[in-house]
N, C-alpha and C positions, 0 to 999 in steps of 0.2 A: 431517556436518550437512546440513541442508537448503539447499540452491540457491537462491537468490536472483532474478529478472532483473533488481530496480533496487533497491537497499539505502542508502537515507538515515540517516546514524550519526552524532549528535551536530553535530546543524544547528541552526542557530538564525535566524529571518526568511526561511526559502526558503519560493518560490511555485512549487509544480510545478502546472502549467496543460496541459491541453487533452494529456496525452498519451494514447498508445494502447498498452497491455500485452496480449497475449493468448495464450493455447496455449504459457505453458510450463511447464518438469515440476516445478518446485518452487511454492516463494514467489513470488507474481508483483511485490505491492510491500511492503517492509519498511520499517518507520520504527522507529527507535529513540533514545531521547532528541532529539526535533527538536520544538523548541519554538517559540511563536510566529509559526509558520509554516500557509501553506493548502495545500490539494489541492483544486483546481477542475476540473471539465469531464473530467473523464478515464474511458476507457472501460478497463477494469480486468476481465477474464476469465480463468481459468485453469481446463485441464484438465486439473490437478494434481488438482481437488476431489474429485472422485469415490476417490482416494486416501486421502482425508484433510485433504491438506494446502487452508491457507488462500490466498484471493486476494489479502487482504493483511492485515497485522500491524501494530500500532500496540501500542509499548511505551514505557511513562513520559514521551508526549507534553504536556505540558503547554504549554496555551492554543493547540493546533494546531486548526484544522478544517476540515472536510470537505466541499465544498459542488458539488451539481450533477452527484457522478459516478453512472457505473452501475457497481456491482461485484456482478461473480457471488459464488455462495454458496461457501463462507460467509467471512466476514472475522473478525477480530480487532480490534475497535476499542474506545477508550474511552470 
């Protein structure tokens, strides 16, 4: 499968704020069933892209969202 660097899997109410992800060789951020939760302020780059792969993934997130960050191209969201 494909590599991760930070993989959130069945969260519910988390606040990931203000981090820094950048330059690695898979998935930079992964969300998976994580509901009711944010992603703020975060700077989010990967130079996995050019590969294919995304900078980050959002799967069956309901009522999460996303606010304030830079992500490189391209992402997976809902």
């Amino acid at each position: 499968g494909v590599e991760r660097a930070v993989e959130l899997k069945n969260c519910r109410r988390f606040n990931l704020q203000g981090c820094t992800i950048l330059d690695c060789a898979g998935v930079a951020l992964s969300l998976e069933n994580v509901t009711e939760s944010l992603v703020t302020g975060c700077l989010i780059r990967n130079s996995g892209a050019e590969k294919g792969l995304f900078s980050v993934v959002a799967k069956d997130c309901r009522g999460t969202e996303f606010f304030g960050n830079q992500f490189g191209n391209p992402t997976q969201l809902p």
